[in-house]
N, C-alpha and C positions, 0 to 999 in steps of 0.2 A: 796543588791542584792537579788531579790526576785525569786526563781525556782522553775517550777512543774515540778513533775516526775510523766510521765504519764505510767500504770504497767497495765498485764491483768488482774490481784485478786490479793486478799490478804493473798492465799496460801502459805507457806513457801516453797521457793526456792533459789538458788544461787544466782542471782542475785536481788529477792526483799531482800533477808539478808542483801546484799552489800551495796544496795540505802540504808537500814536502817542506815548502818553502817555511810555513808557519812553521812546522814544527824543528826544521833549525834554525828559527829565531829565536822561540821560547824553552826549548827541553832544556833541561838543569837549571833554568832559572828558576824554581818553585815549581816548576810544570812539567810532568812526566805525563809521556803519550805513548797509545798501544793504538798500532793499525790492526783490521778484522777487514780481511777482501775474500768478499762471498767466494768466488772463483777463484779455481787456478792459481799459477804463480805467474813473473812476470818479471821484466828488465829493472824495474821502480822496487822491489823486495828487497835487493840489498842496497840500496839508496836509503831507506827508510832505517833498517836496522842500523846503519853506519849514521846518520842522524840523531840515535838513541832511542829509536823508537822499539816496543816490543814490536811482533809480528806476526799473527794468525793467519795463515791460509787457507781456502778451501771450506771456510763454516760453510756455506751453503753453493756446492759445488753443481745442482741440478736447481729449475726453477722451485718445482715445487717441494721443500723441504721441513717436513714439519718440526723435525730439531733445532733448527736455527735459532729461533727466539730461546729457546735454554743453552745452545749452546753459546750466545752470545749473553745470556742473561750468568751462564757463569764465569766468564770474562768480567762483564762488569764488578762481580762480586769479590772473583779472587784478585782484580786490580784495583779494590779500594775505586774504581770510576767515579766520579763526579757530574761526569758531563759529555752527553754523547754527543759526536757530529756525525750525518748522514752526507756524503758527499753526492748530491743530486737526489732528483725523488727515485731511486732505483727500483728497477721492475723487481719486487717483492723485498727490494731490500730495505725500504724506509719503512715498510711494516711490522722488516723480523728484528731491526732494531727497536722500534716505538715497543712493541711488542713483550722483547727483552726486559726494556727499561721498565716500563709499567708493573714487570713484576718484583723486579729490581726493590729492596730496601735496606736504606734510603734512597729515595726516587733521583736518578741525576738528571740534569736538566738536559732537555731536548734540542738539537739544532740541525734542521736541514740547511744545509750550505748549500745553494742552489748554486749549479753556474750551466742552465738548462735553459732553453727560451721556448716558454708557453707554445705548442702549436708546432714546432720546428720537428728535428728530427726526434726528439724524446717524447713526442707524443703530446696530449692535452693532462698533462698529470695536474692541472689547477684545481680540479675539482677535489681530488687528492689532499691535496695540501688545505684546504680549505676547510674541507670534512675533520682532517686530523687535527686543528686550529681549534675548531669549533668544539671538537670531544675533550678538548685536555689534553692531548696526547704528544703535543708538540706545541713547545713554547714559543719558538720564531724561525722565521724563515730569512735566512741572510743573503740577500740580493748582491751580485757585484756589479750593479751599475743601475744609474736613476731610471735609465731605459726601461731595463728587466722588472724593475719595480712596479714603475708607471703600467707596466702590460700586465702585474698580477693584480692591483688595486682593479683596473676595469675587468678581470677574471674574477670578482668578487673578495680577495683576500683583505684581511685589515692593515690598512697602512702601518698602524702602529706596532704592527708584528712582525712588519718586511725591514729592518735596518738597510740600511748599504754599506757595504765594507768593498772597497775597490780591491781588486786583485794588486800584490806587490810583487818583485822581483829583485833578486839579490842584483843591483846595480853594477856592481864595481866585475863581476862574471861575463858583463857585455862591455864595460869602458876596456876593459883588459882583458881581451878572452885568452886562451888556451889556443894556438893555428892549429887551423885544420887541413885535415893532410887527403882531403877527399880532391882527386884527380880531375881535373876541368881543362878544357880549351885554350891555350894560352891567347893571345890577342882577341880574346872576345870580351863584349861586357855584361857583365854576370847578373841575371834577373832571377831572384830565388823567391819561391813563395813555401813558406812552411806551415804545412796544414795534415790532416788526416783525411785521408778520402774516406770523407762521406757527404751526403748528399748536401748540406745545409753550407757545405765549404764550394759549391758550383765552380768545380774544374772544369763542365763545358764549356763555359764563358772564360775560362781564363785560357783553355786549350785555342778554342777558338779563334781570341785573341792575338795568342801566340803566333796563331797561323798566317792570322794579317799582318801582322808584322813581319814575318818571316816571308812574307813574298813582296816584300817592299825594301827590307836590307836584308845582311849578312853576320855584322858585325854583334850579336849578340847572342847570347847561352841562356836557354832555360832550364831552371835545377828547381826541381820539385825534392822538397822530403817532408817527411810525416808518414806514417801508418797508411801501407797500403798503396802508397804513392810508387811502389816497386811491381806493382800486382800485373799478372796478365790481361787485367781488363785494362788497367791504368795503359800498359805497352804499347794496344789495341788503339786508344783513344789517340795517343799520340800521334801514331803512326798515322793515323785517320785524317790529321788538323794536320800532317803534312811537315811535323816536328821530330819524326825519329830518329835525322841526322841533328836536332839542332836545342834538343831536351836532354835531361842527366835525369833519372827516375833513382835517386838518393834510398827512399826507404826512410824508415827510422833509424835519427844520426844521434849520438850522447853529443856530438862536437858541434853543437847549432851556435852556437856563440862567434865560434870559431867561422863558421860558414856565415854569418850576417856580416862579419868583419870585411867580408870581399865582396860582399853583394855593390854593385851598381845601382840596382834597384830593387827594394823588397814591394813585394805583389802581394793583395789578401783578396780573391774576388767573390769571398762571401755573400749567400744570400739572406743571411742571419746570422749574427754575432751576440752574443751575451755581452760580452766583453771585450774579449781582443787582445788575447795573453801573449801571441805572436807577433801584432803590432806593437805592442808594447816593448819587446825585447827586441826588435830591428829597430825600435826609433832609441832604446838604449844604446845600441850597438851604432847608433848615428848613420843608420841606413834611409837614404831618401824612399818614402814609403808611398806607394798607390792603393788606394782602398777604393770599397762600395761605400758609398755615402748612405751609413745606416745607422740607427738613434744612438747605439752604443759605443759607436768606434768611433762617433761625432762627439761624443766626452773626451774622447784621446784627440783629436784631430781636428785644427781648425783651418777650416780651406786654406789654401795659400799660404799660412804660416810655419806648420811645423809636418805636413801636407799635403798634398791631393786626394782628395774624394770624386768620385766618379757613381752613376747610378746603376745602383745591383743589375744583373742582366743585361748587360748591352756592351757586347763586345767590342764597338766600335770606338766606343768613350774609355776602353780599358786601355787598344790598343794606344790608341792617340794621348793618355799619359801618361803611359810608356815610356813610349818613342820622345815625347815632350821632356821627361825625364833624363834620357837618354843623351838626348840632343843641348839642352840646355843647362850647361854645368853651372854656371851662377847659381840658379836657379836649385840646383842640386845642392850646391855648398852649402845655401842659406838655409832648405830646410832641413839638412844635416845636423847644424846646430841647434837650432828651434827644436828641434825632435828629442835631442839628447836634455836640452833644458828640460821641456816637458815630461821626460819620460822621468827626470828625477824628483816626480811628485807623488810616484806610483813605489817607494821602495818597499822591501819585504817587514822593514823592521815597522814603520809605519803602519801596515796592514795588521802586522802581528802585537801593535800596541793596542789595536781599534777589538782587536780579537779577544786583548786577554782582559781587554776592560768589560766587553759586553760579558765572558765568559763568569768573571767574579758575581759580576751584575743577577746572571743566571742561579750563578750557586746560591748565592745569599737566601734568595727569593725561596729558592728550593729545602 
């Protein structure tokens, strides 16, 4: 079974982490994969090739590119392809793939891997995906979470065409990490949230947060990493919420594993989640975890069990689970545990069983 996953770069995000993930579950087991990223190159490029993956860069380096679809359509052909994934509905790129494949023969079977929430920061692409359902053009759309589904079913999409395949993670990478050698405050207690600044991840509310807390003790460290989380506006904001002796603005780290292993507290103060790729690998990593209590991250997360949910926007309910967290180590130990059980029903090889069944399923058909 031969597949491309076609991605926009090779920037570290949720779901290029994921493809990585599938694809060192399954390559050389029968299943050879070629990544194609519209853009540029990026940190995930030789991740991918070290994986076993082939590697394309740069097919469609500007938006508007009218080569793309052949040059993607002779990718498919001179790799024998099977079976194309789109990872998200990419601005022109789920069309220069469909596009490809359509001329493509034999036609390989179409999958947008969505891990995008309707409406959020990628835009209203439902109609998109709907229209291309509706032409042939695309076989299904694979949702990672009941959530995300239930919002494109009322977007008009066909249930029977959205599967759900939960996002997995190599488990044993968070029970046993790699230490991290990233420099922190000694006698403080480490509050790490890992996210990418962008807007739908609401750093005001978490900065904000921060800030109430920080004029009520001393005793604790905020480390921000992710994409962007280094930037001059990110400095700006801290500085502003009154955190610029009492924040680490991390950047993008390879050693996050490493860095949830010391967290006190992992923080996600989302105002939209698909999923929860981040929660997911802090509650590996057996980090007592605070979240926005929102539909998707409520599949990961059961109040008070393995645990705290808080409501999106409201930095006062962020701060006080916090500090609750903080404060209350019983309370911490238990859902330490709870987290780490839970988290071991999300592994990569599971995901990538769920993946290469629908994937057969596809080819057959095809």
């Amino acid at each position: 079974m031969r597949v491309l996953i076609v991605t926009g770069d090779m920037r570290v995000g949720g779901a290029e982490k994921t493809a990585l993930e599938l694809i060192r579950a399954l390559e050389g087991g029968g299943q050879w994969f070629t990544v194609a990223a519209l853009r540029g190159e990026g940190p995930l490029g030789e991740e991918f090739i070290r994986a076993g993956a082939r590697l394309h860069e740069n097919v469609a380096p500007r938006r508007f590119q009218p080569q793309a679809p052949l040059r993607l359509r002779r990718i498919i052909r001179d790799g024998g392809i099977e079976a194309v994934i789109v990872l998200d509905p990419l601005r022109n790129g789920l069309f220069h793939a469909l596009a490809a494949s359509s001329l493509s023969f034999p036609r390989p079977a179409r999958i947008c891997w969505c891990h995008a929430w309707p409406g959020g920061q990628a835009g209203n692409f439902a109609p998109a995906l709907r229209a291309y359902l509706r032409a042939g053009l695309l076989d299904v759309v694979v949702c990672v979470s009941r959530a995300q589904r239930r919002r494109l079913v009322e977007a008009g999409l066909p249930r029977r065409r959205l599967p759900v395949i939960p996002n997995g993670i190599d488990l044993e990478r968070f029970v046993a990490p790699k230490p991290s050698h990233l420099p922190l405050p000694s006698g403080k207690r480490i509050i790490v949230q890992v996210a990418n600044a962008m807007p739908d991840k609401d750093f005001p509310t978490l900065l904000a947060a921060g800030g109430a807390l920080a004029r009520r003790r001393s005793d604790f460290h905020l480390l921000l990493v992710g994409r962007g989380t280094d930037s001059p506006d990110m400095v700006r904001a801290v500085a502003e919420a009154g955190l610029k002796d009492v924040a680490t603005l991390a950047g993008p780290r390879d050693d996050v594993a490493g860095i949830l292993a010391r967290a006190d507290v992992f923080v996600l103060s989302s105002a939209r989640e698909t999923f929860g790729l981040a929660v997911l690998e802090a509650m590996a990593a057996a980090a007592p975890v605070v979240a926005t209590d929102l539909p998707a991250l409520a599949e990961l997360i059961s109040q008070g069990e393995d645990g705290l949910l808080v409501p999106p926007a409201d930095p006062a309910a962020l701060a006080g689970a916090m500090e609750l967290m903080l404060d209350d180590k019983p309370l911490a130990h238990r859902l330490r545990q709870a987290a780490r059980r839970r988290a071991a029903a999300f592994s990569s090889a599971r995901m990538a069983g769920r993946f290469e069944r629908l994937l057969r399923l596809l080819i057959r058909r095809n």
